[in-house]
Legacy VTK file of the C-alpha trace (Angstrom):
# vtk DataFile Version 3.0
C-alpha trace
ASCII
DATASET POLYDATA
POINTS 294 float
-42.487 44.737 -40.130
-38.878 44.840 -37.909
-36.156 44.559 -40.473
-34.406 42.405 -37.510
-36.595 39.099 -36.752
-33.283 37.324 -35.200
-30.427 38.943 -33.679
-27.045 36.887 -33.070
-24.839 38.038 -30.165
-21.446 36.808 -29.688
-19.186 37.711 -26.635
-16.327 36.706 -24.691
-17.649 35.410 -21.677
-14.653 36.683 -19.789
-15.457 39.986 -19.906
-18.676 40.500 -17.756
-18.305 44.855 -17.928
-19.408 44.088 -22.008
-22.014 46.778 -22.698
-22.917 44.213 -25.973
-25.193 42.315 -24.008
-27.427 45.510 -23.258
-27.186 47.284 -26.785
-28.470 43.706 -27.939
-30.846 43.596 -25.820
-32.312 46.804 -26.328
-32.461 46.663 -30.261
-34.093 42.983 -29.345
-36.898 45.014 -27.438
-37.345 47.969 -29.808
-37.725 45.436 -33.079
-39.513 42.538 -31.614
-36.314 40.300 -32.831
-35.280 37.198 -30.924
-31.811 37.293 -29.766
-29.523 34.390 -29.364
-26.222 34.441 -27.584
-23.599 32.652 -28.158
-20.384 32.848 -25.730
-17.031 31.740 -27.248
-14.577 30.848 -24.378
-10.758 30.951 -24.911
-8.933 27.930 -24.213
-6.660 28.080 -21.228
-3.308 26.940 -22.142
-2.424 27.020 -18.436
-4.717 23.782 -18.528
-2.123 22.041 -20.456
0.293 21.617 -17.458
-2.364 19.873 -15.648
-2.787 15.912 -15.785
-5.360 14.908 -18.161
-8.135 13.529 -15.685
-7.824 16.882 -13.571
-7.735 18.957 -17.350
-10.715 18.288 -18.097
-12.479 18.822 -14.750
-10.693 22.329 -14.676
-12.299 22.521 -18.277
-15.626 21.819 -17.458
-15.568 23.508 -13.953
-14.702 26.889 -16.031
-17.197 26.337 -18.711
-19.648 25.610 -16.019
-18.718 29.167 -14.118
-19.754 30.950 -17.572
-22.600 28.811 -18.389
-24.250 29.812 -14.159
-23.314 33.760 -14.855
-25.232 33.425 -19.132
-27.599 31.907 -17.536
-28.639 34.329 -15.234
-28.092 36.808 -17.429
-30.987 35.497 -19.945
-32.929 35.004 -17.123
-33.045 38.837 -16.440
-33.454 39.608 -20.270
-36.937 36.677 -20.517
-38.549 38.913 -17.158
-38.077 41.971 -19.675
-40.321 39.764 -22.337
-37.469 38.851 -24.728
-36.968 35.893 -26.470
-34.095 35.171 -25.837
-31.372 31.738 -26.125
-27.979 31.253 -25.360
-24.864 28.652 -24.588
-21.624 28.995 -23.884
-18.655 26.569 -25.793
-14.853 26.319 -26.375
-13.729 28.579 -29.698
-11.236 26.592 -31.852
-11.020 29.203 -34.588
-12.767 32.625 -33.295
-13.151 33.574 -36.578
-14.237 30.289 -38.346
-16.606 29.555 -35.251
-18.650 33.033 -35.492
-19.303 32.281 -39.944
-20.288 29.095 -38.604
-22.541 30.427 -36.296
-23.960 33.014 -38.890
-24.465 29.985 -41.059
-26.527 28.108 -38.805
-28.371 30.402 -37.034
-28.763 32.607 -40.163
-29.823 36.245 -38.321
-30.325 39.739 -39.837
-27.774 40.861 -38.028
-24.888 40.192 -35.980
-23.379 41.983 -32.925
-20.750 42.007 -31.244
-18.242 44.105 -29.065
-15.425 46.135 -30.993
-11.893 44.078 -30.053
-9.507 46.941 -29.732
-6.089 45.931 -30.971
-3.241 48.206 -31.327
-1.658 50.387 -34.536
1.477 47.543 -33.898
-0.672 44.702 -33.579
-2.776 45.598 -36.757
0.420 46.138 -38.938
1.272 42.417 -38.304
-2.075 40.823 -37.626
-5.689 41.280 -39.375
-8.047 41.870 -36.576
-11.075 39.907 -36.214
-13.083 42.345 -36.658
-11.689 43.517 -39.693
-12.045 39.826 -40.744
-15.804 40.050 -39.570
-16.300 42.495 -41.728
-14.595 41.555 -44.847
-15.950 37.826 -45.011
-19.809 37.839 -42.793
-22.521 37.616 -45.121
-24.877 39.624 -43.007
-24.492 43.320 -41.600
-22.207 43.980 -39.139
-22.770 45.941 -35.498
-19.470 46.904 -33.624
-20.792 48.004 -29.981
-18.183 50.794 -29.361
-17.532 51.453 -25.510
-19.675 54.452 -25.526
-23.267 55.629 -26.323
-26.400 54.643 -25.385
-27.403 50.840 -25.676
-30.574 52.183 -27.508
-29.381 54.282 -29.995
-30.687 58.250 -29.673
-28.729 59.707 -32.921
-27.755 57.493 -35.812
-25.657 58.821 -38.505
-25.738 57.109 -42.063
-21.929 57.895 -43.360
-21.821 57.625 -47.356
-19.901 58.033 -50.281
-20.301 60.240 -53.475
-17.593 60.292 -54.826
-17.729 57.276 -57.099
-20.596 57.181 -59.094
-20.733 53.761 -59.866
-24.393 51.631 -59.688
-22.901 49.564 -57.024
-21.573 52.543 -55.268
-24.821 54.191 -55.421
-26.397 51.010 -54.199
-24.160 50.649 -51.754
-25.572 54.390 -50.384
-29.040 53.352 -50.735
-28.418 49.779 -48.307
-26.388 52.467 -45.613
-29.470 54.890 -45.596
-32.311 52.362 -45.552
-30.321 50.750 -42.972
-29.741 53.651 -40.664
-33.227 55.039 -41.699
-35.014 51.339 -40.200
-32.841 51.421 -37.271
-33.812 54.974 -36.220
-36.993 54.475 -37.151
-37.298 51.488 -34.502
-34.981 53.161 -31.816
-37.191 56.408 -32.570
-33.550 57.920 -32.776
-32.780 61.283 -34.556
-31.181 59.921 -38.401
-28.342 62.092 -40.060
-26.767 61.485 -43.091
-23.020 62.451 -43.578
-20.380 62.639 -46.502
-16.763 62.931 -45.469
-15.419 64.668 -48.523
-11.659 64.292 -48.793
-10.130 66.450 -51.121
-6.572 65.573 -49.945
-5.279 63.730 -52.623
-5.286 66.831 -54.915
-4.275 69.212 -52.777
-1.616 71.889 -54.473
1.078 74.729 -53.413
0.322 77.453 -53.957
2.670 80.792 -53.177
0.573 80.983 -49.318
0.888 77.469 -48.869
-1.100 74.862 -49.489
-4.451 75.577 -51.060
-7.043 73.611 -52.815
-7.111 74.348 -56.378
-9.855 75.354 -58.772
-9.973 72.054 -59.608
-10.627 70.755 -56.341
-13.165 73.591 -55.822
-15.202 72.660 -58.530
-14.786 68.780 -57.351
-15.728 69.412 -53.920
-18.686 71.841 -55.502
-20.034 68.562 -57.993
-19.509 66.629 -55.185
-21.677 68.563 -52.484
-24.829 68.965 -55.237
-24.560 65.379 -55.126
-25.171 64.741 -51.668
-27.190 67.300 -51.101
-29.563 65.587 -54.143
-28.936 62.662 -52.528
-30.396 63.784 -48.805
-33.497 64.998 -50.749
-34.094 61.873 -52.073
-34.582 61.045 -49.123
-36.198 63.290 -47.385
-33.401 63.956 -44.750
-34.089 67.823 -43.208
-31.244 70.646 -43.970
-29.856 70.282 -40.371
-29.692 66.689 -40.273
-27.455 66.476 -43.491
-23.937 67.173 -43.297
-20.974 68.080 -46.083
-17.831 67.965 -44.833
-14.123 68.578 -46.123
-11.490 65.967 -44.765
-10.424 62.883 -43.852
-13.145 60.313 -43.435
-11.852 58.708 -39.773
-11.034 61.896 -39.098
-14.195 63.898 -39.862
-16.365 60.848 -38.384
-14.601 60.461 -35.536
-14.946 64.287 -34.305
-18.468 64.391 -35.089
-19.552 61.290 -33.366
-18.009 62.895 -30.512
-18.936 66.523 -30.721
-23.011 65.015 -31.604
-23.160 62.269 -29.110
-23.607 59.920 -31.991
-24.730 56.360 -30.942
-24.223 54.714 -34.314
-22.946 54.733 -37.303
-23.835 52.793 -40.555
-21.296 52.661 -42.980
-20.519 49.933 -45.879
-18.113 47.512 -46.730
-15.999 47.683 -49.766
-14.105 44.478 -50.969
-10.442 45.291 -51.359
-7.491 43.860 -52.278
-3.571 43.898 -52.325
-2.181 46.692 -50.371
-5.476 48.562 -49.623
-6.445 44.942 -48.168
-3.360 44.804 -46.042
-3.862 48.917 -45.004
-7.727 48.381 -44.407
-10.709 50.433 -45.294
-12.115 53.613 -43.752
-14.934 51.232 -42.071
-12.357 49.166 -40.905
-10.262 52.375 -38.776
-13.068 53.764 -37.404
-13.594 51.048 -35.478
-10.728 52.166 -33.005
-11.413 56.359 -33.568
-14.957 56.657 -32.505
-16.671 56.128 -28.705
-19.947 54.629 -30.690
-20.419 51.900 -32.399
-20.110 51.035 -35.985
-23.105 49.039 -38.071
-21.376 47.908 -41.300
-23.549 47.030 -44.476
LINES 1 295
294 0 1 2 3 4 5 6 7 8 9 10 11 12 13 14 15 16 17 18 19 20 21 22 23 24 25 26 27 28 29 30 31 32 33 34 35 36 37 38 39 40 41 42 43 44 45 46 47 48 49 50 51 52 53 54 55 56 57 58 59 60 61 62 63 64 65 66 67 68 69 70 71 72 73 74 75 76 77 78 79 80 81 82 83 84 85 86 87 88 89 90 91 92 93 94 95 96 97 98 99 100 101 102 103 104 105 106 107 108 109 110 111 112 113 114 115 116 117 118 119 120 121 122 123 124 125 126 127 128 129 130 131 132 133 134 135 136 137 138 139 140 141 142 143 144 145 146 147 148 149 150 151 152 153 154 155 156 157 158 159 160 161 162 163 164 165 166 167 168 169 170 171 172 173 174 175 176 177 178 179 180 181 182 183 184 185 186 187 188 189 190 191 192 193 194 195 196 197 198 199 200 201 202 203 204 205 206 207 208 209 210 211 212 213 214 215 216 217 218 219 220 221 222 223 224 225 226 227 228 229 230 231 232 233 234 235 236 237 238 239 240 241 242 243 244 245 246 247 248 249 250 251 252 253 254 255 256 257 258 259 260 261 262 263 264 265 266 267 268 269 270 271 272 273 274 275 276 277 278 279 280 281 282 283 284 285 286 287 288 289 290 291 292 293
């Protein structure tokens, strides 16, 4: 059985170029999943210089515009033999309105397109989708602006570097994740640890080297993964140990592999990392694919 059986979609029906509605759509056919969309429409605060009695005709005649165009839209995805629902309404609290949505509808998973903000913006503002992912119950998909809208290569990014049970858990959710949705998208599955030795970098008289120390980190760390992609049956050149940043690393291999997806988890965090946000949470704006967050 389909680990997806309901899919929930969420776009801005402004922006009719979205590829979101065709990576949902596809996933929808490859799992058997119904899909329902929901399109949260801005409010127009030009609307507010208008007199109340021609407001809300304004209103409605908008809503109506993006109701005609969804509309149309499912009716292309039921001739492809998808089950699919959908309505358009005002968003109050973009945020607030999509958890609500999750409650209600309760899907296995819910998509929707990466919001790109700026490195200003984010240093005074948590994005939404940095919200998205710190406070929805249920994975997260990002659709990026690239790749194809049925994934081809999936990459399942972990972390072995804590060895913590809910750490290692956290791995196995990421892998069976990104193993289920290659397995449906019959999609090539990698599995990829970004190992950052940065932070104990040392001088050395020819500059900066990594010491033995780090070596034999970096050395643990590698047997680990490698263990790791054996438990799982992933093949030699499908599993990947690399030295460096994590946005970094990720980002040049999604583009130098024609990645379509990654899966990578969500850590809680708090104080300054909070403010800073998470590896999961940059990527987002470094990589032309699109990010599934467990």
């Amino acid at each position: 059985m389909s680990q997806y059986q309901c899919l929930l979609l969420i776009i801005n029906p402004a922006l009719r170029d979205s590829p979101a509605i065709g990576h949902a759509a596809a996933l929808a056919k490859a799992s058997g999943a119904s899909l329902h969309i929901v399109a949260l429409a801005a409010p127009l605060d030009i609307l507010l210089l208008l007199a109340e009695n021609v407001r809300e005709k304004a209103r409605a005649s908008y809503l109506e515009d993006h109701r005609d165009w969804l509309n149309a839209q499912t009716k292309n995805l039921h001739a492809l033999g998808l089950n699919v629902t959908a309505q358009v309404t005002w968003a109050t609290n973009l945020k607030q309105d999509i958890l609500d949505y999750v409650t209600e509808t309760q899907p296995d998973l819910l998509i929707k397109q990466v919001q790109q903000e700026s490195a200003f913006k984010r240093a005074f503002f948590t994005p939404l989708d940095w919200q998205l992912l710190r406070e929805c119950p249920i994975p997260v998909y990002l659709v990026g602006g690239g790749g194809h809208a049925l994934p081809r290569i999936v990459v399942a990014a972990v972390d072995v570097s804590n060895v913590q049970p809910a750490n290692s858990a956290l791995n196995q959710r990421i892998i069976e994740q990104a193993t289920s949705l290659a397995l449906q998208c019959d999609a090539e599955l990698h599995l990829l640890y970004a190992c950052d030795m940065s932070t104990i970098y040392m001088a050395d008289m020819g500059g900066m080297a990594l010491s033995n120390l780090s070596k034999d980190l970096a050395s643990k760390e590698e047997k680990t993964f490698l263990e790791l992609a054996r438990d799982y049956g992933v093949p030699s050149d499908r599993h990947h140990f690399v030295l460096g940043n994590p946005v970094a690393v990720l980002s040049q291999f999604a583009k130098e592999h024609q990645v379509d997806v990654i899966v990578m988890g969500r850590v809680q965090y708090h104080g300054i990392e909070k403010l800073l946000g998470s590896t999961t949470e940059h990527i987002l704006y470094q990589v032309p694919c699109g990010v599934l967050a467990v």
